[in-house]
ROMARVO-168706 format. One line per field, with one value per residue (C-alpha): residue number from 0; residue in one letter; chain; x, y, z. Coordinates in Angstrom, 2 decimals, decimal comma. Example, Ala and Ser with C-alpha at 12.3 -4.5 7.8 and 13.67 -1.06 7.14 Angstrom:
<nodes>
resi c(0 1) $
resn c(A S) $
chain c(A A) $
east c(12,30 13,67) $
north c(-4,50 -1,06) $
up c(7,80 7,14) $
</nodes>
This chain:
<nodes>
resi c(0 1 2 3 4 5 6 7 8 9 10 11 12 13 14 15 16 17 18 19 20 21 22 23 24 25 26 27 28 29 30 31 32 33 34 35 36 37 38 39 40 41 42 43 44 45 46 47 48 49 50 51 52 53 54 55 56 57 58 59 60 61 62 63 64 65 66 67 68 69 70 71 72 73 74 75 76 77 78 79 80 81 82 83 84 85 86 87 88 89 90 91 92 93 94 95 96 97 98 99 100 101 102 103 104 105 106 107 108 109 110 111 112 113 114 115 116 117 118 119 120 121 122 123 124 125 126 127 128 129 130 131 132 133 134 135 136 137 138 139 140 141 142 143 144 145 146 147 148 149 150 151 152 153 154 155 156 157 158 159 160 161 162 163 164 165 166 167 168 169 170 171 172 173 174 175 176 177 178 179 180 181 182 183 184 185 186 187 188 189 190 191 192 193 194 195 196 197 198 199 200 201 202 203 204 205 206 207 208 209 210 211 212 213 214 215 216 217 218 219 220 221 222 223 224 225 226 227 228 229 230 231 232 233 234 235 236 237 238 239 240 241 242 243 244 245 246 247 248 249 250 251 252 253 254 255 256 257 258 259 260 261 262 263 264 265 266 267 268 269 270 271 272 273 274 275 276 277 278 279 280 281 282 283 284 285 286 287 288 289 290 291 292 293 294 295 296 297 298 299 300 301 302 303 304 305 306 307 308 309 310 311 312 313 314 315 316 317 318 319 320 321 322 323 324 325 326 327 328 329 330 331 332 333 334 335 336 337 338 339 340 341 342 343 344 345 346 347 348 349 350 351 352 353 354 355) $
resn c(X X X X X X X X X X X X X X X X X X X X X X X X X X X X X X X X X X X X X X X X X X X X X X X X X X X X X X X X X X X X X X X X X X X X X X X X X X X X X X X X X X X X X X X X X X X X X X X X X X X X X X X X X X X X X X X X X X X X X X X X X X X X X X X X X X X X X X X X X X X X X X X X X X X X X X X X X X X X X X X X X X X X X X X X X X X X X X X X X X X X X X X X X X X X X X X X X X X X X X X X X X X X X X X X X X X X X X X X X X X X X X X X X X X X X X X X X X X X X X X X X X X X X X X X X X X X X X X X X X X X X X X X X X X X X X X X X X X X X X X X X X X X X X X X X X X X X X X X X X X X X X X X X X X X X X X X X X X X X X X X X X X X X X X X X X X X X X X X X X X X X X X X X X X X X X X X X X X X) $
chain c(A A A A A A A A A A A A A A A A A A A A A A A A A A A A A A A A A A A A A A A A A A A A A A A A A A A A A A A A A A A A A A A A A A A A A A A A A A A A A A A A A A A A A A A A A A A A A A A A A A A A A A A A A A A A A A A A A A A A A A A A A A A A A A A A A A A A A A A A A A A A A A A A A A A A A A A A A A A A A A A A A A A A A A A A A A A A A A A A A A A A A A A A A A A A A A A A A A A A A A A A A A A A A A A A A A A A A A A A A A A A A A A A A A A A A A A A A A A A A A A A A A A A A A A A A A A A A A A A A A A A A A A A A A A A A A A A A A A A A A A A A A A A A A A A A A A A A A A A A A A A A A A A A A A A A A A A A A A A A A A A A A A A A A A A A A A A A A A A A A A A A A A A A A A A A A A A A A A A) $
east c(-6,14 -7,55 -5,46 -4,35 -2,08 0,03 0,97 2,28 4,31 5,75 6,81 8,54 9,88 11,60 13,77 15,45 18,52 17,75 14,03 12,15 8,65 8,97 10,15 7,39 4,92 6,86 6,27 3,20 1,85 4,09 2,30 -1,20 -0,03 0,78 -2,37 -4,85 -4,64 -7,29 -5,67 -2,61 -4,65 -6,32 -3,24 -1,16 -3,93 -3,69 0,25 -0,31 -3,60 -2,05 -0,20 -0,98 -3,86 -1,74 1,16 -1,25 -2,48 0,82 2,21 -0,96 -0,52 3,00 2,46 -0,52 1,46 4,02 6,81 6,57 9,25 10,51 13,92 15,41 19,49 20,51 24,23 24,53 21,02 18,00 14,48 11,64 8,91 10,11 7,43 8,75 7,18 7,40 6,68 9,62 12,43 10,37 10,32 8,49 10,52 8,65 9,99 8,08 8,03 6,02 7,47 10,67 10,72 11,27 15,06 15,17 17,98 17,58 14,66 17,08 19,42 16,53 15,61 18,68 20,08 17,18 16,31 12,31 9,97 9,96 6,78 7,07 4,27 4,38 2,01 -0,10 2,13 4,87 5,81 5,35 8,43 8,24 10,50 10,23 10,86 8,69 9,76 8,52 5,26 4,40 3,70 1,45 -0,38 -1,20 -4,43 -5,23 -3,96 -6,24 -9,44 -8,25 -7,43 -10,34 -13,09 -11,33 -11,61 -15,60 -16,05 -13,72 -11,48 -9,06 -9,00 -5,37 -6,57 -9,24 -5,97 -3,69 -6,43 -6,55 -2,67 -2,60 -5,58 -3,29 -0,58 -2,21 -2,13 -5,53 -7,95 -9,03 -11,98 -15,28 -15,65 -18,92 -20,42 -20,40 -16,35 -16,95 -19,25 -17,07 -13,90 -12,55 -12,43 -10,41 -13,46 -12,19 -11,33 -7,57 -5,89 -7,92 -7,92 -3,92 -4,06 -6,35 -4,21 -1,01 -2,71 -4,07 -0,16 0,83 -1,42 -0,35 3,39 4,26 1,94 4,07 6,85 6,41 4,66 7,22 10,52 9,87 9,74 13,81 13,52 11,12 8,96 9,82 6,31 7,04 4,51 2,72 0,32 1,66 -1,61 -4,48 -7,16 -4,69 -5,46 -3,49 -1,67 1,26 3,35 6,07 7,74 7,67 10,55 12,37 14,55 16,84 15,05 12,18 11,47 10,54 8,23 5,47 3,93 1,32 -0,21 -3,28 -4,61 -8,16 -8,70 -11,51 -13,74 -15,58 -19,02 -16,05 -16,47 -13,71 -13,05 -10,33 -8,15 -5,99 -4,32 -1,71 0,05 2,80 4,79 5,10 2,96 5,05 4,96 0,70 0,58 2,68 1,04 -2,59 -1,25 -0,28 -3,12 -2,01 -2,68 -5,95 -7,15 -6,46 -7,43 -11,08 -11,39 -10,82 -12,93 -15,90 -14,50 -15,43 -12,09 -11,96 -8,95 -8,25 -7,42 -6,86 -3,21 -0,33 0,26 -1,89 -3,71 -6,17 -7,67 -10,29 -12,03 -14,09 -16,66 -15,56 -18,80 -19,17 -21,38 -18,99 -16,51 -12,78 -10,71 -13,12 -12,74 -9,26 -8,68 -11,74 -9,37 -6,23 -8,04 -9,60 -5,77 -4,53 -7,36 -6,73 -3,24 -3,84 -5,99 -3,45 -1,21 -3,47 -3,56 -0,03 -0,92 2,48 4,09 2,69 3,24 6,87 7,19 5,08 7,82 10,71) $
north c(23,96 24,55 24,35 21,17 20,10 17,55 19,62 22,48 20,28 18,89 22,64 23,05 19,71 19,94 22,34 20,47 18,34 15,21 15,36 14,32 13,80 9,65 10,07 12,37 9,79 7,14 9,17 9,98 6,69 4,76 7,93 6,87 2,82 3,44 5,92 2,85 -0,52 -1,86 -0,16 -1,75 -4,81 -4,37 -2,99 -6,37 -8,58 -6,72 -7,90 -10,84 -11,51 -14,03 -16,30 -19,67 -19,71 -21,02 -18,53 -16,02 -16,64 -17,64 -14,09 -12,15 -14,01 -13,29 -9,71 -8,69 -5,93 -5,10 -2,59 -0,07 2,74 4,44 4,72 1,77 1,69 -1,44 -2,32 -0,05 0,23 2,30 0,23 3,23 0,85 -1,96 -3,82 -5,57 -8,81 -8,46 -12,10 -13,03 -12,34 -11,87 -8,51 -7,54 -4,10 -2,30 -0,57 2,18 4,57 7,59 8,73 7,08 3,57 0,86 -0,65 -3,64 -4,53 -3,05 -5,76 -8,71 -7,49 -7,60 -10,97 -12,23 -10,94 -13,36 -10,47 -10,80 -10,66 -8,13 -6,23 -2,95 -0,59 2,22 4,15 1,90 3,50 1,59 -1,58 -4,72 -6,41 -10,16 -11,96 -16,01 -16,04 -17,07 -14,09 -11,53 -11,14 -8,74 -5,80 -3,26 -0,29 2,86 2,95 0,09 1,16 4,19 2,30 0,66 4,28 5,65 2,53 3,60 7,15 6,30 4,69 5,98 8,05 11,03 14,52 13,63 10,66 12,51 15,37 12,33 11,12 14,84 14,51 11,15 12,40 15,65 13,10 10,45 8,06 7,15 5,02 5,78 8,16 6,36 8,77 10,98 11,10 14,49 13,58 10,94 13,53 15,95 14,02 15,74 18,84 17,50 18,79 16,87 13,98 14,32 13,57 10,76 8,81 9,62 7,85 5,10 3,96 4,18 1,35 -0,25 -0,79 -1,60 -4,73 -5,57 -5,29 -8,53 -10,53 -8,67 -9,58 -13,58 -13,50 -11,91 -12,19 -15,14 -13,17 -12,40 -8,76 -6,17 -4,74 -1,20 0,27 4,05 6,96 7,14 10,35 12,45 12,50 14,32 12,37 9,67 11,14 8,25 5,62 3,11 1,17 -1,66 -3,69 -7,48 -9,60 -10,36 -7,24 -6,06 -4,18 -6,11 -4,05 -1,31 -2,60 -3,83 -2,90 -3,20 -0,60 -0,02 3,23 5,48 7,36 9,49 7,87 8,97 10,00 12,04 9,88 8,26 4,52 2,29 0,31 -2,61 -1,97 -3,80 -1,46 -1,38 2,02 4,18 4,18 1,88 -0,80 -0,79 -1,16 -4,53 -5,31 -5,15 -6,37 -10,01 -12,99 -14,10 -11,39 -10,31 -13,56 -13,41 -9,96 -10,67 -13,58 -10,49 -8,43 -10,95 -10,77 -6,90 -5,30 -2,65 -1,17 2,51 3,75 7,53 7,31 6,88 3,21 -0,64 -0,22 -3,13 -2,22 -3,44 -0,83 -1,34 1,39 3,67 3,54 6,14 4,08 1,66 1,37 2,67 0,15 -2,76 -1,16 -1,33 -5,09 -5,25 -3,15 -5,55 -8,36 -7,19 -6,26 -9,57 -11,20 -9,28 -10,04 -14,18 -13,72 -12,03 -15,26 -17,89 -17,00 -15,98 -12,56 -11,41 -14,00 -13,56 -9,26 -10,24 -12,58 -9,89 -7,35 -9,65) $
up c(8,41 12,00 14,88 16,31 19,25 17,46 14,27 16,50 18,72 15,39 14,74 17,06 17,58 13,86 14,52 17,00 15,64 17,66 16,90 13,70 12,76 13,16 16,51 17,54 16,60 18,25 21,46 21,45 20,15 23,38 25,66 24,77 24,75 28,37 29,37 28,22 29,44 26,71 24,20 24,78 24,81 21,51 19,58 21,22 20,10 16,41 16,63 17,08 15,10 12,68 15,16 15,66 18,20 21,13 20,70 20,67 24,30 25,35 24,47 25,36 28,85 28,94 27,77 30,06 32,26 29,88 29,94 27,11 25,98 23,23 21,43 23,54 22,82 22,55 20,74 18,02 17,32 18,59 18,82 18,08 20,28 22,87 24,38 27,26 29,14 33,17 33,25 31,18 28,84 26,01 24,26 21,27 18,84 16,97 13,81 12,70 9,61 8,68 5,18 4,68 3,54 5,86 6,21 5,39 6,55 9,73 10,17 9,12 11,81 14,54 13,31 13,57 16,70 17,99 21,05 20,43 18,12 15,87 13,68 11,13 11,22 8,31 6,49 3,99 0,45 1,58 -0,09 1,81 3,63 3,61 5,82 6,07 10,23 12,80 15,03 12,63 13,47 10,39 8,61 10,17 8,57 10,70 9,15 11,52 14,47 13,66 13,51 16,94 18,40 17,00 18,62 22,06 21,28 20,87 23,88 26,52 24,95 26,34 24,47 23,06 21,55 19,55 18,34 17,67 15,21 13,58 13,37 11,56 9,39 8,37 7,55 5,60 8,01 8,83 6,29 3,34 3,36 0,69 -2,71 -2,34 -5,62 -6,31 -6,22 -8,47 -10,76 -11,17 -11,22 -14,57 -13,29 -9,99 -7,63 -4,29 -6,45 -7,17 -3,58 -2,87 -6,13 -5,59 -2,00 -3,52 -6,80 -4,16 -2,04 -4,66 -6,09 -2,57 -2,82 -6,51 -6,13 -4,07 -6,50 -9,84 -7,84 -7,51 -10,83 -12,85 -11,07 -8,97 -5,73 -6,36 -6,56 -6,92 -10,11 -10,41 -11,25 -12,75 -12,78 -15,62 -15,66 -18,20 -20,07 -18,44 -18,62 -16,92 -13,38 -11,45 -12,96 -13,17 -15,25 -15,63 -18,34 -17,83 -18,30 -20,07 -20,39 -22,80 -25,43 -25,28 -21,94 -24,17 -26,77 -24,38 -20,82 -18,15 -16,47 -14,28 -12,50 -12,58 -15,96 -16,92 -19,61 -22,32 -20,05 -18,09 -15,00 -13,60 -14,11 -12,76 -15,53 -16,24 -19,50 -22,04 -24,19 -26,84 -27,36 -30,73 -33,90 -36,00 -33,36 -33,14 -36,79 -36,83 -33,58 -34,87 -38,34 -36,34 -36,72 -33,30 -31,67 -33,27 -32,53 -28,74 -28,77 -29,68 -27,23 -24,25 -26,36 -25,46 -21,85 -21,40 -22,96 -25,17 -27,47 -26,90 -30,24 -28,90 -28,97 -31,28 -29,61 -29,12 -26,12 -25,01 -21,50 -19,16 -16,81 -13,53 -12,27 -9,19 -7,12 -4,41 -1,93 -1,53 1,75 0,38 1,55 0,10 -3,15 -3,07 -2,27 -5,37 -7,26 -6,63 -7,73 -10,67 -11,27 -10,39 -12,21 -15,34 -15,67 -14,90 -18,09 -19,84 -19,12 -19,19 -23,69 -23,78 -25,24 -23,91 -25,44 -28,94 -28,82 -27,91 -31,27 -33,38 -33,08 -32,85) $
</nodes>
């Protein structure tokens, strides 16, 4: 790793009680917020993006000189950004996260307090917080702000600008770098392939959760998605069980992640699977669910008959020329597509009454 500003202040900054990594960021971002007026603009006009259009220029009016600081008291709480209108009494707090997972509650309390508008900006693996108000103006990925950081950086940029990029590279929080295809070539033998199909699959769940979520549980609580690579040609993957529970939970699931395929290449999947050898043999003994079986067959999925349990799977090619982050929201709907096929037959529905 060669040397860079921001990691070494974050040495030293760790061993202080009062200090920790998040509010190092918090700093620095706020420092470089305040060192560029059109950086301010752009990342204000990123806030606000998906606000009706005459709020938008209302705020960005009302927000054109504003007042920005970090770790603001205020009650018993501590607001990591406050951006502050000179022009009025309209504030906007920022709550951001670099590895723990955002409070929710803590956002609720913001909202309700009614003392500005409030965003979340975290790290793109973090799960989504949706909150039905009109003063929450989002949820914010630090990938993004590093695309705005980094256009500034290309055009009139300061030295600490181009470090704070290195930093958020070190820590994961920049985009998603495209595979090469040498990655994608030797991709069973984990040549520079591992950490970024890791980073990929993690987005890619980010963007499937909320829709498992509404699908499955009706948007009342979340899917719990567990790991699932205990096989090693399963580089990357995840699982869950859909309702309903009970024991059912554990006859049937749905998973999705990359997997290296038989021309040892990777491929990203969308899999249904039931557990244990006993329960494949009454599964692919059923009419019902032969039948609906061969009508994805014709629809480009396969069954994997490696392993001791009924897999039926659909996989999508990883193609190194394409932009990263396009391949993931490709990857989410393929996902999401997938599974709305998987409904629209009730295959689900006739596993569940093969093994009841």
């Amino acid at each position: 790793m060669s040397y860079n500003l921001f990691i070494q202040l974050e040495g030293y900054a760790l061993n202080r009680e009062k200090t920790d990594e998040e509010n190092l960021v918090t700093e620095i971002f706020v420092y470089l917020l305040n060192s560029s007026k059109h950086l301010q603009k752009k990342f204000l006009s990123h806030l606000l993006a998906d606000q009706r259009k005459s709020l938008k220029k209302k705020l960005l009016r009302q927000f054109r000189n504003p007042e920005i600081e970090s770790q603001v008291p205020s009650g018993d709480s501590i607001f990591d950004i406050s951006i502050y209108s000179k022009n009025s009494d309209e504030r906007i707090i920022i709550e951001n996260k670099v590895g723990s997972k955002p409070c929710i509650d803590q956002i609720r309390k913001y909202l309700k307090s009614n003392i500005g508008y409030v965003a979340l900006l975290t790290p793109t693996n973090v799960n989504s917080v949706n909150q039905k108000n009109r003063r929450y103006l989002g949820h914010f990925c630090w990938k993004d702000v590093y695309k705005i950081i980094k256009k500034m950086y290309e055009k009139q940029g300061s030295e600490i600008m181009g470090e704070f990029m290195k930093y958020m590279e070190e820590k994961n929080m920049g985009p998603l770098s495209n595979f090469t295809e040498k990655e994608i070539a030797n991709a069973a033998t984990g040549y520079g392939f591992i950490t970024k199909a890791e980073k990929f699959v993690e987005e890619v769940k980010c963007g499937v959760e909320p829709y498992l979520c509404e699908t499955f549980n009706k948007g009342r609580s979340k899917i719990k998605l567990k790991s699932g690579n205990s096989n090693p040609d399963r580089l990357i993957s995840y699982y869950f069980y859909p309702p309903p529970k009970g024991r059912e939970k554990y006859r049937m699931y749905l998973g999705f992640g990359i997997q290296i395929y038989d021309d040892e290449r990777p491929y990203f999947f969308i899999r249904i699977g039931v557990w244990t050898k006993k329960r494949r043999d009454i599964v692919e003994k059923d009419h019902e669910v032969r039948e609906k079986a061969k009508k994805l067959k014709r629809k480009g999925w396969e069954q994997d008959k490696r392993y001791p349990e009924w897999i039926l799977w659909k996989v999508f090619e990883m193609l190194s020329k394409k932009d990263a982050d396009k391949l993931v929201k490709e990857m989410v709907n393929n996902t999401k597509n997938s599974i709305e096929k998987l409904r629209s037959i009730r295959l689900m529905e006739s596993i569940r009454r093969a093994l009841s």
